[in-house]
N, C-alpha and C positions, 0 to 999 in steps of 0.2 A: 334193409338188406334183402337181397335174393335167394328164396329158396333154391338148394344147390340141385336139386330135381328137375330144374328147368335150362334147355337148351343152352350149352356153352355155342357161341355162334365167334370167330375168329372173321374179323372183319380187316380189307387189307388199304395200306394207306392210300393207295392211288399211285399217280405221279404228284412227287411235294409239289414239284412245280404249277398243281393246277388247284382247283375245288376240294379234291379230294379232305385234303389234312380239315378243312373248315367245314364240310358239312358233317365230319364223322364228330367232331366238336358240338356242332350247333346240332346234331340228333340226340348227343348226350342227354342234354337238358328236356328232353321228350318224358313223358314218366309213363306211354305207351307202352316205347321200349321194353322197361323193365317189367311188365306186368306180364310176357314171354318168354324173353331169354335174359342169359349172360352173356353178354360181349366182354371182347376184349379186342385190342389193337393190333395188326403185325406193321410195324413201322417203323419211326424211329420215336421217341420219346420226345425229344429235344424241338421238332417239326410238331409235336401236338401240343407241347407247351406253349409256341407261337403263336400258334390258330387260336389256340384257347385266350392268350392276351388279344389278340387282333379280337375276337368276339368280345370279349370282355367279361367271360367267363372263369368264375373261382372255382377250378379245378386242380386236382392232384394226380400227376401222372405217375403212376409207378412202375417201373422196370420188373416183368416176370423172367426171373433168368433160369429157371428151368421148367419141362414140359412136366414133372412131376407136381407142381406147384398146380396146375390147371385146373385139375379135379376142385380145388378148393377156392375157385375165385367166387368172391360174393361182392358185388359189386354196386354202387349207387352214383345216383346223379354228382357226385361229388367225386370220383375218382376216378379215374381212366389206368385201367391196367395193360399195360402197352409188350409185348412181345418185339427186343430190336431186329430186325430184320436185315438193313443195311447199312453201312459205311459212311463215317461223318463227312464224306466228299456231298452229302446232299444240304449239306449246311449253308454250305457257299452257292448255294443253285440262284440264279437271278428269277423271279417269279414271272408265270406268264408266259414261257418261253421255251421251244424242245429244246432237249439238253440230253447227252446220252447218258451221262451220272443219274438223272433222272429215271429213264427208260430202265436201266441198269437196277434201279434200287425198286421199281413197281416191281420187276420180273422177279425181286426176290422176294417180295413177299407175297407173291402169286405162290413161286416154289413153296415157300414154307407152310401159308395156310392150308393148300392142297394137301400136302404131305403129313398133315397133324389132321385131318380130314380120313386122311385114307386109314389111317393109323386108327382112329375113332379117339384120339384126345379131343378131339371137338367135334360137334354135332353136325355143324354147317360150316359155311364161308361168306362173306358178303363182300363183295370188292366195287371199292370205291375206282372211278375211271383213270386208266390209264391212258396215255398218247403211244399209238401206234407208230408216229414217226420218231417219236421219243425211244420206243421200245425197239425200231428199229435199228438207229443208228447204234443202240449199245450191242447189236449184231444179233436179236432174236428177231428172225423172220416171220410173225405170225402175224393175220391179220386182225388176231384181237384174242382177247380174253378166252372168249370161246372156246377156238383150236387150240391155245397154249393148252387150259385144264383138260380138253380133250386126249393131249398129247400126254400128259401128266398120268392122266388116267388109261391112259392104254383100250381106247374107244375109240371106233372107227362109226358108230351110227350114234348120232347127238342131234341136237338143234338149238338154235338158239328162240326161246317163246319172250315177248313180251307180254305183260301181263298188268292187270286192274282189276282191285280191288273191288268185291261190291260195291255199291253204293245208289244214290240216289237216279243216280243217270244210269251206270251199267247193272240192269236185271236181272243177270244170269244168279242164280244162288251161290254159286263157289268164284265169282268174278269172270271175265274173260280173258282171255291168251287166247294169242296170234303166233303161230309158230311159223317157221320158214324154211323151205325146202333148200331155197338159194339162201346164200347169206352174201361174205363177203368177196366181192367180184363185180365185174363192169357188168350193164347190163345186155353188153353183145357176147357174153360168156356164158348167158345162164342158160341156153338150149343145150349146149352140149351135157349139161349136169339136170337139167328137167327131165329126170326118165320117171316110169312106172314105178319101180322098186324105190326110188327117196323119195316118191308122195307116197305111200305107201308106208315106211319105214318112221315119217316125219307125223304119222297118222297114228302109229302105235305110240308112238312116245308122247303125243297130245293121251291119246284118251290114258294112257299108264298116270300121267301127272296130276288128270284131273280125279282117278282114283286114288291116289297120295292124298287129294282134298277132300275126300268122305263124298263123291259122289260114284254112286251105283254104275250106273249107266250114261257117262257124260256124252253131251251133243254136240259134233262133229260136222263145220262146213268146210268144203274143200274150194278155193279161189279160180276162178278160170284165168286163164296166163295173157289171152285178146280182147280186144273190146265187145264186150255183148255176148261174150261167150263165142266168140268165133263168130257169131251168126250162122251157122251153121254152114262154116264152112269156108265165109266168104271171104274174112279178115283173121283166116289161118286153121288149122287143121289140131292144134294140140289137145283141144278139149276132147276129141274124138280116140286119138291115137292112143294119147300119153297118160291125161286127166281122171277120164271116165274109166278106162279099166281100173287104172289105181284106187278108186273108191269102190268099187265092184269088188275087187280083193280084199280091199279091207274090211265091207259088209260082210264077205264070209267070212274072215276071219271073226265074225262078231262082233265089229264097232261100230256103233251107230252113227254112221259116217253120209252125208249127202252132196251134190255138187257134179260137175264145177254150175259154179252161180257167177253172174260178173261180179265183179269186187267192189265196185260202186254202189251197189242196193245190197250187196250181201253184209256189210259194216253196219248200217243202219240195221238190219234185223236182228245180227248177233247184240249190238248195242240196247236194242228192247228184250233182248232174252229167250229169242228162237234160238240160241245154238251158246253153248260154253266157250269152246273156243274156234277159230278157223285155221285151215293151212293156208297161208300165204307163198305165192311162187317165188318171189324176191323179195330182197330185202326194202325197197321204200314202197310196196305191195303195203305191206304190215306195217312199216312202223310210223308213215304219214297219217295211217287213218287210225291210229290204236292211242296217236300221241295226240292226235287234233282230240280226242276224246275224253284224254288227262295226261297232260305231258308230265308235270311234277307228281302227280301217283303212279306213273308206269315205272315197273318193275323187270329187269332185264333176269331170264331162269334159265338156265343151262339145262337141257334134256341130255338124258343118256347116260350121265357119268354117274358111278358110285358111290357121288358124295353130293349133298347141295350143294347149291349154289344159287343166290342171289346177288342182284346188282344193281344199282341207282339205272337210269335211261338212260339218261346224259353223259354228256362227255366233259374235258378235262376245262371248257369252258377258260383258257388263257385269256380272253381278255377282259375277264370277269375277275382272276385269280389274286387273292391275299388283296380286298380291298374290303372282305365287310360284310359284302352285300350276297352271296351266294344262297340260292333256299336249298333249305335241309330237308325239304317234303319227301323228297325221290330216297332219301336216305333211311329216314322211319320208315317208309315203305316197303321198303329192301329186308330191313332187320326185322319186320313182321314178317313177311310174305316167308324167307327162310326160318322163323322161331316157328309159325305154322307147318310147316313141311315137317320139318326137324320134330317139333311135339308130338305131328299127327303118327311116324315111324315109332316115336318113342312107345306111342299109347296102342301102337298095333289097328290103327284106324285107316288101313290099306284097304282097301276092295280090289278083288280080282279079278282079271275078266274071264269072260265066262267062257 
């Protein structure tokens, strides 16, 4: 069993219809896991029972029906304590495929984890992926995960960072995160939202996080948006106008912040241990070269909001979905990366900046 001292972390199903229900199963059996946190399930019970036969896992799913109950979960490779979230209409969902019942039942248990988060009945959140066209059609317009807990939480400056764990390849001591000024959006949109003040803003919330992870003074590269860094000048003006002040601000503001670098030699740097994390201008800025680096250990982190949050990388993977075969890497990885956050708040292992 789990000492009750360690991280309650509420983990959300996904869409049934995809990965989700099968990797939060096949993470179970990790004993990583539990050497961190407490998990628990928001989902439907009956949907984890499935995944658990489809894996071929002896598991016991039990219904927690009230938020009083929480406090006391102690939980082992053997049981899955499940929190229902939504409506047996996700019973009948055909696998692999958008469906608004679907879309309908991730957003509630988006809502509820969030809400038992902000409350502090739970430490973190980990959410398993949702479909955005799934999520749409049940008539939430959000482009993701992100902006919904953004919206939950009543937060107007957030980011979404990618993230990797130390290890043998990435040198940084506390791993590295690729945070992003732009997220989601075409990329004939992202000038109008490339100003000063969100690199800038997207620069506090890197080095705030990488203080969450017991480092002092963490190392800050900023992305150039053209090729070559503009070349000064020749193949665009933004590193001059837009870029370089923003780093200039945020140096006095105190962050050890450098840049813009072109993005193509600047990965390879942070990847040997010059820099913690980078700002990236958009979104496949970041997450082409963060995921070529370790697709299955990247970890998706919410900046900004008042509660954790972690997230697998990947998506709802439908034509992967309820046959078996999904890896659960990105999912242990998720439920670390939030049990560290969440532990390091607990133990008061915040640094401030200066």
């Amino acid at each position: 069993m789990i000492p009750a001292g360690k991280p309650l972390l509420a983990i959300t199903m996904g869409d049934p219809a995809g990965i989700g229900p099968e990797v939060i199963v096949g993470a179970w059996a990790d004993r990583a896991v539990y050497e961190q946190v407490r998990p628990l399930v928001i989902g439907h019970p009956e949907i984890l029972r499935r995944a658990a036969a489809l894996r071929g896992r002896e598991v016991t799913v039990c219904e927690v029906r009230s938020p009083a109950a929480l406090a006391a979960i102690a939980v082992d490779s053997r049981v899955i304590p499940c929190i229902a979230a939504c409506s047996d209409e996700v019973l009948d969902l055909p696998a692999g495929r958008v469906d608004a019942r679907a879309g309908e039942a991730a957003y509630q248990c988006v809502q509820l984890a969030a809400r038992l988060a902000i409350d502090r009945l739970v430490d973190g959140i980990v959410t398993a992926p949702l479909s955005k066209a799934a999520l749409h059609a049940a008539g939430h317009h959000y482009p993701g995960h992100t902006e919904l807990l953004a919206e939950i939480c009543g937060v107007s400056d957030f980011a979404m960072m990618l993230f990797l764990p130390p290890d043998e390849a990435i040198r940084s001591p506390a791993g590295l995160g690729v945070v992003h000024v732009t997220l989601h959006q075409s990329l004939r949109s992202i000038f109008t939202d490339l100003t000063t003040e969100a690199i800038v803003v997207k620069c506090r919330l890197a080095d705030s996080v990488f203080r969450t992870m017991a480092l002092a003074q963490p190392r800050l590269a900023v992305c150039a948006v053209n090729p070559h860094a503009g070349e000064e000048g020749l193949f665009g003006d933004e590193e001059r106008t837009i870029i370089a002040p923003a780093v200039d601000q945020a140096r006095r503001e105190g962050i050890d912040v450098s840049g813009p670098y072109p993005a193509d030699t600047l990965m390879v740097r942070a990847r040997d241990g010059d820099f913690d994390a980078v700002v990236a201008m958009y979104h496949d800025q970041g997450h082409i070269a963060l995921k070529l680096l370790g697709m299955h250990a990247a970890v998706n982190v919410t900046l900004g909001l008042p509660i954790i949050r972690a997230s697998v990388a990947h998506g709802t993977a439908f034509d992967r979905a309820w046959q078996g075969t999904a890896q659960c890497e990105g999912m242990v990885a998720a439920i670390e990366t939030a049990g560290r956050l969440a532990g390091n708040f607990q133990a008061g292992i915040v640094h401030s900046p200066r």
